[in-house]
N, C-alpha and C positions, 0 to 999 in steps of 0.2 A: 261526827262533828267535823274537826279538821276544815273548813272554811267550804266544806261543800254543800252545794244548792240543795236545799229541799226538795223532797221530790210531794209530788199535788199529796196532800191528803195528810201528811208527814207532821207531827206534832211539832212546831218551834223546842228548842232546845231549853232549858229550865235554866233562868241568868245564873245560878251557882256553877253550872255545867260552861258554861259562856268564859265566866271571871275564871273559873279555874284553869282553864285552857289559854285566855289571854297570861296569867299569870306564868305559865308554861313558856307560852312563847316569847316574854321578857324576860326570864331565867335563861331559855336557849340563848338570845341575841347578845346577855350579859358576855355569858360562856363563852361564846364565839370573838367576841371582845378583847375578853383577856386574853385566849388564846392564842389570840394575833398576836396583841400588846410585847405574851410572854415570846414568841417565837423569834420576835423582831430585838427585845431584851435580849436575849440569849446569842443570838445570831452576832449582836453584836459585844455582847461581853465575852464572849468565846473566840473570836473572829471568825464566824463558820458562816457556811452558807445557812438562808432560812429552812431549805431541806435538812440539813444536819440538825441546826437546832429543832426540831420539828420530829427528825428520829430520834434527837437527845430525850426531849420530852417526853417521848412515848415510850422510852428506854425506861427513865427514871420513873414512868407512870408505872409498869409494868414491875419493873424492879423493888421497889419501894409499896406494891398494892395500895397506889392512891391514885384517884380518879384524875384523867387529863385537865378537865380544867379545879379541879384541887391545886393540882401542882401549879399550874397555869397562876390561877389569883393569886397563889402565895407568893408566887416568884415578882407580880407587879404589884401587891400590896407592900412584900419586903422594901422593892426599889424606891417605890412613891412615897413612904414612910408612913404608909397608912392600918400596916398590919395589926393586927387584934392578935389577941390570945390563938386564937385555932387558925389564921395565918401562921405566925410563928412555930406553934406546934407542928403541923405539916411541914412547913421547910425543916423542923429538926429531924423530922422522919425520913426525909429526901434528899438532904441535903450532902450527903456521902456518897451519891449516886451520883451525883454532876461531876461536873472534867474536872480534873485535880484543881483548880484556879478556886472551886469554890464559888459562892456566889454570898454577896457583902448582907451582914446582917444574920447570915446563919450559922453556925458553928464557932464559937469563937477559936478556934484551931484554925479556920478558914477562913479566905477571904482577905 
């Protein structure tokens, strides 16, 4: 699949197999989204460059064994005041990995 030509003779792809894979790649562009969002968040509630926020992030992915854009969405759903239940949960789980400052909305010790 992956957006490559058919080659002659080659059965069309089956539209489940179609939607599934679009569905994929609006799940990746989401991800890549908040990623940014959070990198740019961070960068600047930290005062760090977007490189640092960017290694923080992969720090506290790492640290915390929750996926980049896991931490990612939670950090701009926190901001945007839009987090759900498993936003909030995730940042309680990460939330002690970030620079001492904390980040608003998580820990009530922090922030």
């Amino acid at each position: 699949m992956s957006g490559t030509p058919l080659s002659p003779g080659e059965p069309a792809p089956h539209p489940d197999e179609l939607r599934d894979e679009v569905a994929q790649l609006h799940e990746a562009v989401k991800s890549q989204r908040d990623i940014g969002m959070a990198v740019g968040l961070m960068s600047a509630r930290f005062g760090c460059s977007t490189e640092q926020a960017w290694r923080t992030m992969l720090r506290v992915s790492q640290d915390s064994n929750t996926k980049v854009r896991t931490v990612a969405r939670a950090l701009v759903t926190t901001h945007d005041g839009t987090a759900g239940p498993e936003e909030r949960e995730a940042l309680e789980r990460f939330v002690e990995h970030l620079p001492a400052s904390g980040w608003p909305g998580g820990s009530p010790t922090q922030g």
